[in-house]
SERO-4910 file (N, C-alpha, C, O; in steps of 0.05 Angstrom, whole numbers):
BEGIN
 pado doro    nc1    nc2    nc3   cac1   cac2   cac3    cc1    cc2    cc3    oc1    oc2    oc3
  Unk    A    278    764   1226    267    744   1244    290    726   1254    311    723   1242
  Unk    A    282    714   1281    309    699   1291    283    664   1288    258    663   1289
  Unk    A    301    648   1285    293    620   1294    313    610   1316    336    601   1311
  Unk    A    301    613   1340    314    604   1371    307    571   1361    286    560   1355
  Unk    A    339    559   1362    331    528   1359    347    519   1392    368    528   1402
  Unk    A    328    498   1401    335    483   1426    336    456   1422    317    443   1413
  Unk    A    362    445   1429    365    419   1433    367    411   1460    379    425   1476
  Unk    A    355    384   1467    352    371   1496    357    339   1493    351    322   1476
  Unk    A    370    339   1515    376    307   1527    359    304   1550    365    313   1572
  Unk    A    335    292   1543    326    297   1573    334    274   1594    345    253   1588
  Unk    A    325    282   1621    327    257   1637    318    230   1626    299    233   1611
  Unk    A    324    202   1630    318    189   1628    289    173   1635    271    160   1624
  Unk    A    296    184   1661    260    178   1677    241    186   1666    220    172   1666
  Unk    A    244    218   1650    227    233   1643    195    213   1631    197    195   1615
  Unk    A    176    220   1640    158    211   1622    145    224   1603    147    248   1599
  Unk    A    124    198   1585    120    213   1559    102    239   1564    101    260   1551
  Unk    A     87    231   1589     69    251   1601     84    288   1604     79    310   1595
  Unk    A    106    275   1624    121    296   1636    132    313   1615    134    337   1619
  Unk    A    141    301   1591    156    316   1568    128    326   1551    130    347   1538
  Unk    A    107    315   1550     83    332   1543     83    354   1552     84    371   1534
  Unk    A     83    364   1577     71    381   1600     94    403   1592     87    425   1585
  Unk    A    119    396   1593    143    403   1586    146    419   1560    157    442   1558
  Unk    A    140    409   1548    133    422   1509    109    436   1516    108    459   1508
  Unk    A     91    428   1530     57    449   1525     71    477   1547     57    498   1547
  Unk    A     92    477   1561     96    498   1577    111    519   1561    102    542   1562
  Unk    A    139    515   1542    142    522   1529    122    534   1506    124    557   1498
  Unk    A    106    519   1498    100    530   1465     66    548   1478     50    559   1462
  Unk    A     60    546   1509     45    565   1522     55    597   1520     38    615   1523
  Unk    A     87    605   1515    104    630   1525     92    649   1504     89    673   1505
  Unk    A     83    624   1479     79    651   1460     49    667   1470     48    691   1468
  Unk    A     27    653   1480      8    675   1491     20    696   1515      4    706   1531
  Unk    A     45    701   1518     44    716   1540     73    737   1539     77    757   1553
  Unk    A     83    731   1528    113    746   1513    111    751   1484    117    732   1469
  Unk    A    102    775   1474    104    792   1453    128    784   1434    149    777   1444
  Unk    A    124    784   1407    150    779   1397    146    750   1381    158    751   1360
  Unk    A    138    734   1384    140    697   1386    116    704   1365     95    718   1368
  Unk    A    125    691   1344    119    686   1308    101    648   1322     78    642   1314
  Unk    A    108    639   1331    107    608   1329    129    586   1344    154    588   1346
  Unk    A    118    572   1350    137    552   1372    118    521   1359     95    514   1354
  Unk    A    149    508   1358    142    484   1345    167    457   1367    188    462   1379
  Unk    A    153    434   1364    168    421   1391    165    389   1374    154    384   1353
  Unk    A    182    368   1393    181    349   1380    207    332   1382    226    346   1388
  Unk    A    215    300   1379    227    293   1382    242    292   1352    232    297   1330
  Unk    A    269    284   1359    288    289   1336    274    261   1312    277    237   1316
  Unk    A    264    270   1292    264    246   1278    284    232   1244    280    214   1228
  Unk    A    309    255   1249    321    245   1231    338    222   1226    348    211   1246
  Unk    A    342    212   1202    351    171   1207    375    177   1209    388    157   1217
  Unk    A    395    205   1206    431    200   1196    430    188   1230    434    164   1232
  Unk    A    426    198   1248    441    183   1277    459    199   1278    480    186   1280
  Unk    A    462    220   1278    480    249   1290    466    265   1314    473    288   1319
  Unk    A    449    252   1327    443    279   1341    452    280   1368    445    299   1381
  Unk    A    469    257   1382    500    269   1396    476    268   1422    476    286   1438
  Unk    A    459    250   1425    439    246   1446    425    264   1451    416    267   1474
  Unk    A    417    281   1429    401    303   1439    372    298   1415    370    307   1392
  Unk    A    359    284   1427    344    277   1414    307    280   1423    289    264   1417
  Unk    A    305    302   1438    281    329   1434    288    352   1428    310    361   1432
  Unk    A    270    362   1417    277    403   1418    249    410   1416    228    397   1415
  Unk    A    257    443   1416    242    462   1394    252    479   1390    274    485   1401
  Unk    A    240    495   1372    243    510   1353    224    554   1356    207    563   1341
  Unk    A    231    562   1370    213    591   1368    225    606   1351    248    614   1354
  Unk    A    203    615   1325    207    639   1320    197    665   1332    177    667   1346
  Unk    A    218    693   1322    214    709   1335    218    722   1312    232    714   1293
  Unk    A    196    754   1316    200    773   1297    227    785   1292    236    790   1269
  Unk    A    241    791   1317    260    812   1307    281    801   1324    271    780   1333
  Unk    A    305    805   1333    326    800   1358    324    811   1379    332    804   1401
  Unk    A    304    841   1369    296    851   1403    273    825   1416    272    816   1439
  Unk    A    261    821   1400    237    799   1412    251    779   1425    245    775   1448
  Unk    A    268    767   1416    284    748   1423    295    751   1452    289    737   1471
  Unk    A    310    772   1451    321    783   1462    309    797   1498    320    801   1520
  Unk    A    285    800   1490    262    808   1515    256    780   1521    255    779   1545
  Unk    A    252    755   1510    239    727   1512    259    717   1531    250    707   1552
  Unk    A    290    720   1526    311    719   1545    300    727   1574    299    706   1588
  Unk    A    293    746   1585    295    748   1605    265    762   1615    261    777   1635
  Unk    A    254    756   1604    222    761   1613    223    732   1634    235    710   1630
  Unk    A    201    743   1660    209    716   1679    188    691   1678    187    670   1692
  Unk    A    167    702   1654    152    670   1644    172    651   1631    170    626   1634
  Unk    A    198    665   1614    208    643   1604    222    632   1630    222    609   1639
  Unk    A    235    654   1642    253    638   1653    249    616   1677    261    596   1686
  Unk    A    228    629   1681    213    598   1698    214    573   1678    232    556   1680
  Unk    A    203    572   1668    198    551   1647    231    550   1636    236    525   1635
  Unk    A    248    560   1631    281    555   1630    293    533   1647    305    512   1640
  Unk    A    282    548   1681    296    535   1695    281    507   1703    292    490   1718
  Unk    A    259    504   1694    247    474   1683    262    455   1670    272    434   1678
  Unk    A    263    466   1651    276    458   1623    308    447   1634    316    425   1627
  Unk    A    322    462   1649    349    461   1665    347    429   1679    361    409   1674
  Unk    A    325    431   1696    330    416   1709    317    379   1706    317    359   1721
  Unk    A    307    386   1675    302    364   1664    308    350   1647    299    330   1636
  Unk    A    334    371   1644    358    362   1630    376    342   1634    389    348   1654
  Unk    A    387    313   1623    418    309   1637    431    320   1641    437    330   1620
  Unk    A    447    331   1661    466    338   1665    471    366   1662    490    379   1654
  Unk    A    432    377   1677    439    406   1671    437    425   1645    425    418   1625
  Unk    A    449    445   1648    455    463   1624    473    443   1600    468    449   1577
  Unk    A    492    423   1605    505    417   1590    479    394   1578    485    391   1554
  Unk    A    462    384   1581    447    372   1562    429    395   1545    410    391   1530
  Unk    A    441    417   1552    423    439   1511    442    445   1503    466    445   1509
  Unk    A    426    450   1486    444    465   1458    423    482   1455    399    476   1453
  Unk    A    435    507   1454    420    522   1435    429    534   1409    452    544   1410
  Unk    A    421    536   1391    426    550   1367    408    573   1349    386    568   1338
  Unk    A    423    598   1347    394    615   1340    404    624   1305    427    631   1297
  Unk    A    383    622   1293    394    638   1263    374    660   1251    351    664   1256
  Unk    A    393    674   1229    380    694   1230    355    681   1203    362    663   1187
  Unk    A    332    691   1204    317    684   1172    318    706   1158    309    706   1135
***
């Protein structure tokens, strides 16, 4: 199994609304892309104060790296990617992504 982890800075303006809509579009991918174990979303709530302004994400599991791997470029995500892009600060440079294996 892979755990696709996403970190976000979002825009500032963003609202609480808009970052709702935002998370429910995401954690929608798993009814429609094969592969997706679970999608979990949410603002950063740890106290150390490390998280380098990236303080939303989520989290998708995926069964295997091929799943993962098809989720890449199947074009429901990537619509919803280039969402995500542009509700970013500063673009691609406000994610992080990090994927591990379980």
């Amino acid at each position: 199994m892979i755990l696709h982890c996403v970190f976000m800075r979002l825009k500032s303006a963003m609202t609480q609304d808009e970052k709702k809509a935002l998370f429910e579009s995401i954690a929608a991918l798993k009814q429609v892309i094969p592969g997706i174990i679970d999608v979990k979303y949410g603002p950063n709530v740890s106290p150390e104060g490390l998280h380098g302004g990236f303080v939303d994400g989520f989290v998708v599991t995926f069964e295997s790296p091929e799943a993962r791997d098809a989720y890449l470029v199947h074009p429901e995500h990537v619509a919803v990617g280039e969402r995500i892009v542009s509700s970013s600060d500063g673009g691609l440079a406000g994610l992080l992504v990090f994927d591990l294996n379980l």
